[in-house]
C-alpha positions as CSV (number, residue, x, y, z in Angstrom):
1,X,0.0,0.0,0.0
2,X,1.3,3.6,-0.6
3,X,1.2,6.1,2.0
4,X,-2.2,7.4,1.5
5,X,-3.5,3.9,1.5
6,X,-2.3,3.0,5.1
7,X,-3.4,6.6,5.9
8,X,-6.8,5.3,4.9
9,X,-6.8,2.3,6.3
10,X,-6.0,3.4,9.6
11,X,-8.9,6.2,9.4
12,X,-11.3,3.7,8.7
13,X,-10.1,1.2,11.3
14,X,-12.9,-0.6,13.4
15,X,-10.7,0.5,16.6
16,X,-12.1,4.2,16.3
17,X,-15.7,3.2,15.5
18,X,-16.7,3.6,19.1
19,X,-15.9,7.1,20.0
20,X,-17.0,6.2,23.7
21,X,-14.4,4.4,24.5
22,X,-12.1,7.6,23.5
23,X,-14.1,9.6,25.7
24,X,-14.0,6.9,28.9
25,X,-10.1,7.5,28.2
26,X,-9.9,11.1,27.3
27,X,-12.5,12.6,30.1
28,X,-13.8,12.0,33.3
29,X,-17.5,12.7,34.6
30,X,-19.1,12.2,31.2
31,X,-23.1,12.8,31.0
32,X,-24.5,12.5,28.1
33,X,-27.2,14.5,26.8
34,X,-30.0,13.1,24.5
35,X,-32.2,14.4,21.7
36,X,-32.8,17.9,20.0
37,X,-35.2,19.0,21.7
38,X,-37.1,19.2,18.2
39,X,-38.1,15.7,16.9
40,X,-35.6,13.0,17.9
41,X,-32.3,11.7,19.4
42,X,-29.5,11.2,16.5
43,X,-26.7,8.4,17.8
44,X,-24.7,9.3,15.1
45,X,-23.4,12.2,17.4
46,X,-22.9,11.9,21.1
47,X,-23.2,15.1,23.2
48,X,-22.6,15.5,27.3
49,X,-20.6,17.3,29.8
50,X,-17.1,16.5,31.2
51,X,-14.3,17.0,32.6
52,X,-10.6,17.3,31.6
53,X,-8.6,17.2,34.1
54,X,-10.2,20.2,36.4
55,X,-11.4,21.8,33.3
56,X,-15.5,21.4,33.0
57,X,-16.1,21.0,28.8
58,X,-18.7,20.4,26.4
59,X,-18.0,17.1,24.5
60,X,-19.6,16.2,21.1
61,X,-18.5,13.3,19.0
62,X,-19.7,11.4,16.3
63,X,-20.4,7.4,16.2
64,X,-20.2,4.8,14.1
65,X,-21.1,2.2,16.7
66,X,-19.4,-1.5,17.5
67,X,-21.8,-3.6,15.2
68,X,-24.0,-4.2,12.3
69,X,-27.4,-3.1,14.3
70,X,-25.1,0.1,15.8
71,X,-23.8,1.2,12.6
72,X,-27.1,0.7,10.5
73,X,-28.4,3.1,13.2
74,X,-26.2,5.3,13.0
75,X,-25.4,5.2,9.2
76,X,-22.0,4.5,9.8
77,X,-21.4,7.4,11.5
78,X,-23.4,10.1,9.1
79,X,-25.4,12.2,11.3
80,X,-28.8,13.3,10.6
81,X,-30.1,16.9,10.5
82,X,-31.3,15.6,14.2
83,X,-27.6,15.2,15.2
84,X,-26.4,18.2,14.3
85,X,-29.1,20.2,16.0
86,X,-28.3,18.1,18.9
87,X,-24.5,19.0,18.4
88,X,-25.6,23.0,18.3
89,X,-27.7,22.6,21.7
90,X,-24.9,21.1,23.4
91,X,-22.7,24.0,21.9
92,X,-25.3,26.7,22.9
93,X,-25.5,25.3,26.5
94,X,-21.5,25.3,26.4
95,X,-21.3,28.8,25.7
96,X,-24.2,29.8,28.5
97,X,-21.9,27.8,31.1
98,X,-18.4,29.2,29.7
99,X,-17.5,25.9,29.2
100,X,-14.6,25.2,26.5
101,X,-15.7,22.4,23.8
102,X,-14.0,19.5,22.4
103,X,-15.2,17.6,19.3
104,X,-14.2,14.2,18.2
105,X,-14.7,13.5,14.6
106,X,-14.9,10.7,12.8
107,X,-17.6,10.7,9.4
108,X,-18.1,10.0,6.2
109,X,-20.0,12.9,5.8
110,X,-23.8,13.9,6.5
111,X,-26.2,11.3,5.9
112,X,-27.4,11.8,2.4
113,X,-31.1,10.1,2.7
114,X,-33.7,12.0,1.1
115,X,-35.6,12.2,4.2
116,X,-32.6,13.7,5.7
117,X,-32.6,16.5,3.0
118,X,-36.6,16.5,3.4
119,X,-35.1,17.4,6.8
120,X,-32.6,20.4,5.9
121,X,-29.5,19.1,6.2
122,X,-28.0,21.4,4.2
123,X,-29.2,24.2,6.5
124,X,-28.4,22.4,9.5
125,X,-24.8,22.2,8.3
126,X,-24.7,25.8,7.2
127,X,-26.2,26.7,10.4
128,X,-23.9,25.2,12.4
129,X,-21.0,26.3,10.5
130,X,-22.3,29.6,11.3
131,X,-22.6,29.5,14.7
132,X,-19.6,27.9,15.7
133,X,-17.6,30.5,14.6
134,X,-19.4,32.8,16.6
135,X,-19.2,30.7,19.9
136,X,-17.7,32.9,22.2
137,X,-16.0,30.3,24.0
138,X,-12.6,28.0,22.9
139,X,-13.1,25.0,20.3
140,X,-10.6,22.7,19.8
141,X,-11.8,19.7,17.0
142,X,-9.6,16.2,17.1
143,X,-10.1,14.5,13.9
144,X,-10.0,10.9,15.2
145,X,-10.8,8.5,11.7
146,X,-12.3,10.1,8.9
147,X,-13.7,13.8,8.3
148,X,-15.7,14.5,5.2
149,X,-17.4,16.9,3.7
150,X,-19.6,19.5,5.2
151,X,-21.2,17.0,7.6
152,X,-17.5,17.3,9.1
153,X,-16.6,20.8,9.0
154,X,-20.2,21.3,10.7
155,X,-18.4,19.8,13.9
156,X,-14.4,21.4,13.3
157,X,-15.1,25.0,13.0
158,X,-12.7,25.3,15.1
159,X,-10.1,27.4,17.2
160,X,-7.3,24.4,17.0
161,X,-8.0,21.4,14.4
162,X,-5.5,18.5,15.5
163,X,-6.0,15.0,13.3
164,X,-4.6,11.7,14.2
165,X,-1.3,10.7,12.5
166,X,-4.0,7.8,10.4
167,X,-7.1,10.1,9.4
168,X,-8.3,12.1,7.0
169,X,-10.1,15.1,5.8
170,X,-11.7,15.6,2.9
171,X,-14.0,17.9,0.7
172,X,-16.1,14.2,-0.2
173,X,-14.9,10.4,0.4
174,X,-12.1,9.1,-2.5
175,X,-15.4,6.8,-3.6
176,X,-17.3,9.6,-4.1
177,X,-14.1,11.8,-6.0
178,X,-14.0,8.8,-8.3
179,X,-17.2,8.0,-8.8
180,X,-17.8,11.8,-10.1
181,X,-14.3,12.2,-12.0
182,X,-14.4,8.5,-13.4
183,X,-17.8,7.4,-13.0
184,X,-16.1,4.4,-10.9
185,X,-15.9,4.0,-7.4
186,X,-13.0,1.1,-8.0
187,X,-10.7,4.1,-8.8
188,X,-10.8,5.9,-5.1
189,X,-6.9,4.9,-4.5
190,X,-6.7,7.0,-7.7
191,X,-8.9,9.8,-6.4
192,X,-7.1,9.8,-2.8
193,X,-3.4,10.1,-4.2
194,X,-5.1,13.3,-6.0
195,X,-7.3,14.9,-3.3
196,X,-3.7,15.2,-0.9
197,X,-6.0,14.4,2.5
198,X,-3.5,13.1,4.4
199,X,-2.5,15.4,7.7
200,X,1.1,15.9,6.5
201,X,0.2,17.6,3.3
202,X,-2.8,19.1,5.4
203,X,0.0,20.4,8.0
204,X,2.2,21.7,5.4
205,X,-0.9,24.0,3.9
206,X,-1.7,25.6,7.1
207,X,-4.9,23.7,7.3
208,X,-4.8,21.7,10.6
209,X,-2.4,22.9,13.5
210,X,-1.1,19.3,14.6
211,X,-0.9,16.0,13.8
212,X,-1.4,13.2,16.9
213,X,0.9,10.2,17.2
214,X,-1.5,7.4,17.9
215,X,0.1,6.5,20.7
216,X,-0.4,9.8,22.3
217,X,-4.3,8.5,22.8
218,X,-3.2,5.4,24.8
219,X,-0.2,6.8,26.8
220,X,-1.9,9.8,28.5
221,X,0.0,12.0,26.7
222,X,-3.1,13.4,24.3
223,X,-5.0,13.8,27.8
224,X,-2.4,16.5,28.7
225,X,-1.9,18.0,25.4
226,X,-5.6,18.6,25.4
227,X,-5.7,20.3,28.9
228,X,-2.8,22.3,27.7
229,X,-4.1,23.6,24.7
230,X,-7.5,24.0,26.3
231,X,-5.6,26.3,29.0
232,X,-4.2,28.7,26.4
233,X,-7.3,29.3,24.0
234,X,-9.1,30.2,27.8
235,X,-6.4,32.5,28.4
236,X,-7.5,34.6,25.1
237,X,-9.9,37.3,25.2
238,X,-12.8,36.2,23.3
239,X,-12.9,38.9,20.4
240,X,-8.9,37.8,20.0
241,X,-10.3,34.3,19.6
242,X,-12.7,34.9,17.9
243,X,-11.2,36.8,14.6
244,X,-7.9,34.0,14.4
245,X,-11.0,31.6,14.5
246,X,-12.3,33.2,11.6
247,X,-9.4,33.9,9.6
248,X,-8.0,30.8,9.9
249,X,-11.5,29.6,8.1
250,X,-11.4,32.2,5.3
251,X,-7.5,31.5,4.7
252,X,-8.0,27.7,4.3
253,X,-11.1,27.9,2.2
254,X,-9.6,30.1,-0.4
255,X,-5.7,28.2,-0.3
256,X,-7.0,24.3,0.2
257,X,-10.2,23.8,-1.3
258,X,-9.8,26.0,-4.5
């Protein structure tokens, strides 16, 4: 396999399907919340309260789930326009209790099911685009598998984006790239030397701000890089935060994605 394959492979790896066994090592204290207070309760994303270290967060994280059953419910980790509202409420009740938020993201994309567009997906995403670069309090977004599409960006907007050493992030899956270019989904280790959405080259454009070792996740050592990080971004004034938030945002979508 070439670089971008093992990249790939290690993304979509069944170890990072359940994101609450991340959280269990990651956090302490963790309550989840449920539903969007709207029509139902998307468990493609998983939303609570924690702790890191001493530090009370927000948490929000998407699933894929450990089985068959799990990921059929989940749609393999493509949330709804249900999940994403839940995702925003979380966010919104972060920001009412100053509490700093961490997302954990690993998706395809948004669920593409017409009675998810019947829904407004597209809005939700755009919506919550929107707002999370107004949040008035620190976001830091780990990419832990893969990240595509808007459904993805929807949960990274961002004050640090860090991605694990194997993920990836993407404007749409290598499928989907050669299934548009080609009209042949056989061709996506074509498409995924070509869409560069590895972190190094990612790194190298100014598009994330770290890559994670994997072993970082199991030695403690992401635990305290987190608090860390978390730390500074509190330490900012808000309207400071605030425009590097969104001019980070306007730099990468004019040099990466065009």
């Amino acid at each position: 396999m070439t670089d971008t394959q093992t990249v790939i492979a290690g993304a979509r790896s069944d170890c990072k399907a359940n994101v609450y066994a991340m959280i269990d090592q990651l956090f302490t204290g963790f309550f989840e919340l449920h539903g969007d207070q709207i029509t139902s309760d998307d468990p493609a994303i998983v939303a609570g309260l924690a702790k890191l270290a001493d530090q009370p967060i927000a948490v929000i994280a998407t699933q894929k789930g450990n089985n068959l059953e799990d990921r059929l419910a989940t749609h393999f980790g493509s949330p709804e326009p249900a999940g994403y509202r839940k995702a925003l409420r979380v966010m919104r009740l972060a920001e009412k209790l100053n509490f700093p938020i961490i997302t954990l993201v690993n998706t395809p994309g948004a669920y593409p099911g017409a009675d998810a567009e019947a829904a407004g997906q597209g809005q939700m995403i755009a919506k919550n685009i929107s707002e999370m670069l107004q949040l008035k309090v620190p976001i830091l977004t780990l990419i832990v598998g893969e990240a595509g599409s808007g459904g993805a960006l929807a949960l990274a907007c961002s004050d640090q984006i860090w991605m694990f050493e194997n993920s990836m992030y993407s404007v749409l899956s290598p499928e989907g790239f050669a299934s548009i270019m080609w009209k042949d989904a056989h061709l996506a280790d074509k498409a995924a030397e070509l869409m560069r959405l590895t972190p190094d080259w990612l790194l190298k454009q100014h598009a994330i701000h770290r890559i994670i070792p994997e072993k970082m996740l199991t030695d403690g050592s992401l635990k305290t890089a987190l608090t860390s990080a978390i730390g500074e971004l509190c330490q900012q004034d808000n309207a400071t935060r605030l425009a590097k938030r969104a001019a980070f945002f306007s730099k990468i979508l004019t040099v990466c994605w065009f």
